[in-house]
N, C-alpha and C positions, 0 to 999 in steps of 0.2 A: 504494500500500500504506500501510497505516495505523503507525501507529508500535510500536502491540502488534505488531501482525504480524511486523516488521523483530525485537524485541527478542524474539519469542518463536524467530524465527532462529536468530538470535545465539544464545541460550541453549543452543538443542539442537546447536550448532555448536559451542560451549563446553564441553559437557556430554560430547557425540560424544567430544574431543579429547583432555579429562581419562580418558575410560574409555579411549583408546586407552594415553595414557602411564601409568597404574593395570597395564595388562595388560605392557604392555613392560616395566612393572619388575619386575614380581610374576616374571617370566620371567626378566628378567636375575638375580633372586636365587634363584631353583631351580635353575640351572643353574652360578651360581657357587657353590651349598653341596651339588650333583652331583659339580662340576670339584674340590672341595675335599676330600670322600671318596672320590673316583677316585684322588686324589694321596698320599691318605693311606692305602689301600691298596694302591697302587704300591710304597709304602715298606713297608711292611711284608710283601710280600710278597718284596722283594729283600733284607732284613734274613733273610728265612727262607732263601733261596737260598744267601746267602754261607753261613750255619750249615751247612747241607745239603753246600754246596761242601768245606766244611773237615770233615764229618764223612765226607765223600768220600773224601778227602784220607788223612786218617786211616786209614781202613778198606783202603785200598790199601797202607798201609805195611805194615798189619799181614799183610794178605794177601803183601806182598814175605817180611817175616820169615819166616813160616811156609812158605812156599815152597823159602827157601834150608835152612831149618831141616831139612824135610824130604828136600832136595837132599843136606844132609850126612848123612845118617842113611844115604843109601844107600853112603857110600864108606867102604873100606876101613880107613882111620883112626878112623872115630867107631864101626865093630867093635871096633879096636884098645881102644881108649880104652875103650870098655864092659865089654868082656872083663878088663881092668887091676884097673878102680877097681871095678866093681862084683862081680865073679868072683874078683877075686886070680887071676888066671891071668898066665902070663908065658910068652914065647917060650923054645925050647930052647936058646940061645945067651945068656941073660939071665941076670945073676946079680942076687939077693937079697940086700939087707944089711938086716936088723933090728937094730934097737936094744935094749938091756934097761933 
């Protein structure tokens, strides 16, 4: 073989090698600015979750309040108490003292 021959080898064996490592990195850096929006939507989506978690949280208190609220409403005492304060009404054994 003549020596062009050998060097025009070489070259497309040179050439081959650079287009492989071109392709490998080009890859290595789509996939690390993939892996880098994958993570950074990971967090922001677990940022949303704890919000969600504590507005959970929250919304369960309120439903506990309103629950008991509504629990007392039905006894005997918060008649009393309504009947009192907002009726002026009083039991037959009560007595009234006003002031002038």
């Amino acid at each position: 073989m003549s020596k062009t021959v050998v060097r025009a080898k070489k070259r497309r064996f040179f050439n081959g090698r650079i287009s492989f490592v071109i392709i490998v990195v080009f890859l290595v850096v789509v996939m690390s600015i993939a892996m880098i929006m994958l993570v950074k939507k990971d967090l922001d989506l677990k940022e949303v979750e704890a919000k969600k978690q504590s507005e959970l949280i929250e919304q369960q208190q309120i439903s506990q309040e309103l629950s008991d609220k509504e629990n007392y409403t039905h006894t005997a005492e918060y008649v009393e108490n309504t009947a009192k304060n907002k009726l002026g009404l009083v039991k037959e054994d009560e007595i009234i003292y006003r002031e002038k």
